[in-house]
C-alpha positions as CSV (number, residue, x, y, z in Angstrom):
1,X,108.1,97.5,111.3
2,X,105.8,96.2,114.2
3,X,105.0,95.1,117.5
4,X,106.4,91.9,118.7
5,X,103.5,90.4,120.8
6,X,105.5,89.2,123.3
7,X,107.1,92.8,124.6
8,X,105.5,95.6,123.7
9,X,108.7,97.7,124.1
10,X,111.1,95.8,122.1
11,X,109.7,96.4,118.4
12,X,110.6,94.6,115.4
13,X,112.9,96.7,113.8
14,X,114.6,96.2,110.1
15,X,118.1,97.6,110.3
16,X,119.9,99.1,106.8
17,X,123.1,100.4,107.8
18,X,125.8,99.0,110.0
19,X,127.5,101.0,113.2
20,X,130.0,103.1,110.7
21,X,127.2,104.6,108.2
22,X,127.3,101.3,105.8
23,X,124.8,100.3,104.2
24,X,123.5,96.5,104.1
25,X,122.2,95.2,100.3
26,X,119.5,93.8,102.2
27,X,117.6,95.3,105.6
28,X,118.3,92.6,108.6
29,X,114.5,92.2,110.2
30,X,115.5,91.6,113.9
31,X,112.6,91.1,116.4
32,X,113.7,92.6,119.7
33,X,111.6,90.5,121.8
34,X,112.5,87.4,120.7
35,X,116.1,87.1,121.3
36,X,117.3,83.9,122.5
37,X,119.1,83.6,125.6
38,X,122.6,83.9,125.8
39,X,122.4,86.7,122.5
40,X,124.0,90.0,123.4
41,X,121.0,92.2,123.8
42,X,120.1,94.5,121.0
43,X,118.5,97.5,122.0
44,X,117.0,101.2,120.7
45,X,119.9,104.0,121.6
46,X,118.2,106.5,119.8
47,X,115.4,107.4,116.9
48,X,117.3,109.2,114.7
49,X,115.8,111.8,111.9
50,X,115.5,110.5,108.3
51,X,115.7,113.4,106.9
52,X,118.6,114.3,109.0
53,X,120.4,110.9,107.8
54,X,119.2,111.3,104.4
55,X,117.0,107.5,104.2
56,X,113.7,107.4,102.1
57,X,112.1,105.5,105.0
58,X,109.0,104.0,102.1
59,X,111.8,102.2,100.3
60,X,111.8,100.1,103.5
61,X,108.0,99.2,104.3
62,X,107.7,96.5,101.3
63,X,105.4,94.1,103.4
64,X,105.0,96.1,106.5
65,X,101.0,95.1,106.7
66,X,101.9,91.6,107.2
67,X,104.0,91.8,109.5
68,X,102.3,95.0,111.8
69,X,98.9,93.2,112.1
């Protein structure tokens, strides 16, 4: 979703499903440079393919050109 201005690596990321496939009524937005001390880290694993996992990725960017700028 963007670049968190703090970290350059650790990207703001909106997540839709949970660790077992589920999906989540509404996308969590979770800013992976700005986690508060004493969080368990959250980090990237792996990109995976949309296509592969079958997610129509533009039903997720509502209000992506606020927040990437």
């Amino acid at each position: 979703m963007g670049v968190s201005h703090t970290q350059r690596l650790k990207p703001v990321v909106k997540v839709i499903t949970g660790p077992r496939g589920e999906s989540y009524p509404t996308p969590i937005r979770i800013d992976l440079g700005g986690q508060a001390a004493g969080d368990s880290e959250r980090i990237i694993k792996k990109a995976l393919d949309p296509l592969q996992e079958r997610v129509n990725v533009a039903m997720f960017l509502d209000g992506i050109h606020e927040e990437a700028a």
